[in-house]
N, C-alpha and C positions, 0 to 999 in steps of 0.2 A: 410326070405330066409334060407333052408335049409342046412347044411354043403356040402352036393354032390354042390348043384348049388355053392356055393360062390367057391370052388374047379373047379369045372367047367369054371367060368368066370375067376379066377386068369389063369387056362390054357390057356386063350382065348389071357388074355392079354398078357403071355408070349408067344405065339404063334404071335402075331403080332407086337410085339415090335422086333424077330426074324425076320421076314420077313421085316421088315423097316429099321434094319441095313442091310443084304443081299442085298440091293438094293441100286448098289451105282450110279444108275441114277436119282433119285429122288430127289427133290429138295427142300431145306430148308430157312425157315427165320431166321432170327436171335437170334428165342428162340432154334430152330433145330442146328443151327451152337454150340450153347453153348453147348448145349445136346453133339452134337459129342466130343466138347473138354473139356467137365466138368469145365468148366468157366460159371459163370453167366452171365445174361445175359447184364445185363449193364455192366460188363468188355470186353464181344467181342463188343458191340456197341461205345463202346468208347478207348479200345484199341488193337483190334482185326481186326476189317474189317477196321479200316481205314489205314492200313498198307499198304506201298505202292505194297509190292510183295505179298497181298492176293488175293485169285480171284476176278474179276470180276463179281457182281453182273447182276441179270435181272432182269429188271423191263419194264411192257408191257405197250409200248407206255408212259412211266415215268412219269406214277401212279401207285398207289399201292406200297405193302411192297416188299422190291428187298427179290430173293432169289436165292441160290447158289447151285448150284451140287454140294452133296456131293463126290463125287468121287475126284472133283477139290480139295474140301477142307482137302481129309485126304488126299490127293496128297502133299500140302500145309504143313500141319501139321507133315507131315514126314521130308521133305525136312528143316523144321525151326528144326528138331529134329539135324535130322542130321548138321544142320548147327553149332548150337549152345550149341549140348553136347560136352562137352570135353571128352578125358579119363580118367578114374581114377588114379589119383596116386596111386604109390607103396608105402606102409606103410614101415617108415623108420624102420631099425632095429638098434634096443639098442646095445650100447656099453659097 
């Protein structure tokens, strides 16, 4: 493979990995869920979705692997931000 093409497809895949976050209708499993929240994926399957105020998965006819909108989940991931950042303390001044 040529340097143009390997240049080429490296644009391709940043060009579609753009367009898959843009789209927050699109729906994820649980390796997707990670991706969106930089967690592995055996930390969101085991302390992530089963949280009682995370969305609600689909699953068609319940089979197959559930998956979630993401829209729901960085909806989710904002609101536990917000929930559970404090403020910064003010750095004490010397006496």
């Amino acid at each position: 493979m040529s340097d143009e093409q390997a240049a080429l497809l490296e644009r391709l895949d940043t060009l579609i990995a753009a367009t898959r976050a843009q789209n927050p209708h699109r729906w994820v499993d649980a390796a997707g869920v990670a991706e969106l929240l930089g967690f592995s994926v055996g930390h969101v399957q085991t302390r992530v979705i089963c949280r009682p105020n995370f969305p609600e998965p689909l699953c068609i006819d319940g089979i197959g692997h559930p998956r979630w909108e993401v829209s729901e989940v960085l909806a989710w991931a904002k609101a536990e931000r917000e929930r559970t950042v404090r403020p910064a303390r003010k750095p004490r001044r010397r006496q």
